[in-house]
C-alpha positions in Angstrom: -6.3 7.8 8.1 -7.2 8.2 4.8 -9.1 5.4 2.9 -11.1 5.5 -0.4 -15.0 3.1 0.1 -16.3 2.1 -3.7 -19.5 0.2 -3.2 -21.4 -2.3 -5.8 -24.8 -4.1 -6.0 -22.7 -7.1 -4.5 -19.1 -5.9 -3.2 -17.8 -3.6 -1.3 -14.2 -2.5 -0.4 -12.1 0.3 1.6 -8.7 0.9 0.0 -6.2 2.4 2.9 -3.6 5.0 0.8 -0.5 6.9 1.6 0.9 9.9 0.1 4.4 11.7 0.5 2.7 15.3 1.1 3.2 17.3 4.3 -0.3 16.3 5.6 -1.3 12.6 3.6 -3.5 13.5 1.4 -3.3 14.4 -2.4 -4.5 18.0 -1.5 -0.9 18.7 -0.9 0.3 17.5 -4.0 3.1 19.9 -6.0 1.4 20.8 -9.1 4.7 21.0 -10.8 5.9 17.7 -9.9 4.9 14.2 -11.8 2.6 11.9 -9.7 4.3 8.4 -9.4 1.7 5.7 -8.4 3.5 2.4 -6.4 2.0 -0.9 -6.5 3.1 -3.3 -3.7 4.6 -6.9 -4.0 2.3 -9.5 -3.4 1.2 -11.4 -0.2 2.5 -8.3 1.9 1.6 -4.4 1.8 2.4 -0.5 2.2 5.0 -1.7 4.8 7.3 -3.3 2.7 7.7 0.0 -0.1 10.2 1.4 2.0 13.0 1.4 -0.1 11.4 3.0 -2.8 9.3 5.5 -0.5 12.2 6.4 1.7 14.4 7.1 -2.2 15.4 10.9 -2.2 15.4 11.1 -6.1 12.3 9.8 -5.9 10.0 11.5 -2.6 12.1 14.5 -2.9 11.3 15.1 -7.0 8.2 13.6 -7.3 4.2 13.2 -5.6 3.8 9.9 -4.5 0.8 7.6 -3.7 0.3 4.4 -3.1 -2.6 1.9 -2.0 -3.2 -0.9 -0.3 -5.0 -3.9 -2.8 -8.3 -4.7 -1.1 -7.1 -7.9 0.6 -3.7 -6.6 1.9 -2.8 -4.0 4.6 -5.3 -1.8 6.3 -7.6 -2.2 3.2 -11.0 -4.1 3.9 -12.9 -6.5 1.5 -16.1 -8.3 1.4 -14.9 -12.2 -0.2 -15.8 -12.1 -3.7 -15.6 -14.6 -6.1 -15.1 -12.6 -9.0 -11.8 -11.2 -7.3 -9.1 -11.2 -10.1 -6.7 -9.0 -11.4 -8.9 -6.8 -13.3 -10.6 -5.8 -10.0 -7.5 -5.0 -8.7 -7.2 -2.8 -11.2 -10.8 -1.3 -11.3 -10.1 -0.7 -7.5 -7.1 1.0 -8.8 -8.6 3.3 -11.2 -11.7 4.3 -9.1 -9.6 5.4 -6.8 -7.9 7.6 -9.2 -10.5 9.3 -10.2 -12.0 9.6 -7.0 -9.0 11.4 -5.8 -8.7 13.3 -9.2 -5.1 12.5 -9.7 -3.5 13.5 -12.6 -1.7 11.1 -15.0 0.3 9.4 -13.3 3.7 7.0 -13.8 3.3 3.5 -12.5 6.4 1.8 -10.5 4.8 -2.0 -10.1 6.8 -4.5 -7.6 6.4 -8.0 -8.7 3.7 -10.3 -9.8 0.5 -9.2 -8.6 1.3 -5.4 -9.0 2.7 -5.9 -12.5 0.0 -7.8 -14.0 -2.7 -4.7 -12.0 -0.3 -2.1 -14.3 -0.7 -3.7 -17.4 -4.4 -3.4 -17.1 -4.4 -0.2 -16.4 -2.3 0.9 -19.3 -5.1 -1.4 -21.3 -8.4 0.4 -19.9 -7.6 3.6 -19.0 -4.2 5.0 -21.2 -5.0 8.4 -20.6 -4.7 7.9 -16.8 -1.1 6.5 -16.9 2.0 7.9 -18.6 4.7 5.1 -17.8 5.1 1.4 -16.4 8.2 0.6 -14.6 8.0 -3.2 -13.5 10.2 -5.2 -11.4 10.3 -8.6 -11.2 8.1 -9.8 -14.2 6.5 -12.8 -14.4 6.4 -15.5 -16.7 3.5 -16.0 -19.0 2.0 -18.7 -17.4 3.2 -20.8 -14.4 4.3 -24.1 -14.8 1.9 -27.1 -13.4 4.9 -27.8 -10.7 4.8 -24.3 -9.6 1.2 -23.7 -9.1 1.3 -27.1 -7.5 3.7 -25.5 -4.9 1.6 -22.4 -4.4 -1.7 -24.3 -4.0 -0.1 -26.4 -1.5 2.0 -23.3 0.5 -1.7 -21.5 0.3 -3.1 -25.0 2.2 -0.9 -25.1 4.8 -0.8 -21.6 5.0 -4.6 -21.6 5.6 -5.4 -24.2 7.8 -2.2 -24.9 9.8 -2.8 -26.6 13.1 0.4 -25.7 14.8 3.4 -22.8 14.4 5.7 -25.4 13.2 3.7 -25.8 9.9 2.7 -22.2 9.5 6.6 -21.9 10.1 6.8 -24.1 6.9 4.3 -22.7 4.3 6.3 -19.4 5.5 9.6 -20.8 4.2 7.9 -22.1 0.9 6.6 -18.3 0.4 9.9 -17.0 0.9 11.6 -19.0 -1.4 9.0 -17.9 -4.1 9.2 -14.5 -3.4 12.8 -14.3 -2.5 14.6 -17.0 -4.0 16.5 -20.3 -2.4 18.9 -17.5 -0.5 16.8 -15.4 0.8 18.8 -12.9 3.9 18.4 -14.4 7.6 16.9 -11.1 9.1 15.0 -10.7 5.7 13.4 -13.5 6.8 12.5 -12.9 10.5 11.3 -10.5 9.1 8.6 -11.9 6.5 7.6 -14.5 8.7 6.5 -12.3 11.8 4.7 -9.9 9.2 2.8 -12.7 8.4 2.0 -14.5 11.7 0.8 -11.0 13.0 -1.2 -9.9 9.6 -2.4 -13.2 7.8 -2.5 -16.0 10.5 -4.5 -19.1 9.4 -7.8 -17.2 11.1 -7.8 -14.7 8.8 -7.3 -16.7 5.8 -9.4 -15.1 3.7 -6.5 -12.5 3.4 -4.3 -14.7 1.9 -6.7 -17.4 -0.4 -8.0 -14.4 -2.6 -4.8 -13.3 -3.4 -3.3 -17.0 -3.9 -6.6 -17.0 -6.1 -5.7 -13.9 -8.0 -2.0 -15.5 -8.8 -3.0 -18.7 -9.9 -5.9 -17.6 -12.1 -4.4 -15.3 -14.3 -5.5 -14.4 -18.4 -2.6 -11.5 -19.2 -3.8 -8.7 -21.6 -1.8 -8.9 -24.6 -0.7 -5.0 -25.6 -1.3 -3.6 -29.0 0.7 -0.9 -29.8 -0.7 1.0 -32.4 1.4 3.4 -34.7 0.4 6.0 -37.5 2.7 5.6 -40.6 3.6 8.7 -42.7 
């Protein structure tokens, strides 16, 4: 399986990728095709792009890639403190340029993934042609909500029993998903997460509670010649 290791004095990570070529690795990548880059919704991972990876305007017109951020998936992390969303999006770009992608176009699911993109468009503008975001955030959270998270990310964490983990898992869907949220959707959500981020591996599941909650968004100059 194909992963990307980017090592530091103090940190170390493996990014786990995906691409849509015949053998899942950017070798195979049409030259004459644009490179679309996907960025996956928060708390969960590659699993959940489906219904953009599985889109035939999309897999059948273009080179795909995506990764796995370094707490999510089959990506693995040392705990770092300095964890925030411009990692995420260092991890990002290292990884390009690792792999020697071309420019690529940027389709960003939710929170997490959007505020990775627009760092990427700030540091490296070369590297990235487009941003499509879904689900953007608000500026800043109110104190109510990042009450709610801190306490979903508690019980979540340190749960003594399934009912309670059961409960922090309604709490996430609601945030994610909204107050009416599908049934099997659901099921769904909550066995991902009692199989990949159980309160044992909580490490998995603070950082990027950490990452959300701690968040300074780059502001976006946009810089014009006159004539």
């Amino acid at each position: 399986m194909p992963f990307i290791d980017l090592h530091s004095k103090d940190d170390f990570v493996s990014i786990f990728y995906i691409t849509n070529s015949e053998f899942g690795n950017v070798g195979g990548f049409d030259p004459e095709k644009p490179t679309v880059l996907i960025l996956h919704p928060v708390f969960l991972d590659l699993q959940w792009i489906d219904n953009h990876w599985g889109d035939p305007r999309i897999y059948q017109n273009c080179n795909l890639i995506a990764f796995d951020m370094r707490c999510s998936g089959r990506s693995v992390s040392r705990p770092s403190a300095r964890h925030d969303n411009w990692v995420e999006a260092a991890d990002i770009a290292l990884c390009h340029m690792k792999l020697r992608l071309p420019p690529c176009h940027i389709l960003a699911l939710e929170s997490t993934a959007i505020l990775c993109a627009l760092r990427l468009a700030v540091l490296f503008p070369d590297m990235y042609l487009s941003l499509g975001l879904c689900n953007i955030p608000s500026p800043s959270e109110s104190h109510r909500a990042s009450s709610i998270i801190s306490e979903i990310m508690e019980r979540w964490c340190f749960a003594e029993d399934i009912e309670t983990f059961e409960h922090a898992g309604l709490e996430a869907v609601h945030l994610l998903c909204g107050p009416d949220c599908d049934n099997d959707l659901y099921d769904d959500l909550i066995s991902y997460w009692a199989t990949k981020t159980p309160p044992e591996e909580r490490k998995r599941i603070a950082e990027p509670v950490g990452v959300y909650l701690n968040v300074r968004k780059p502001v976006i100059f946009y810089i014009t010649s006159c004539p």
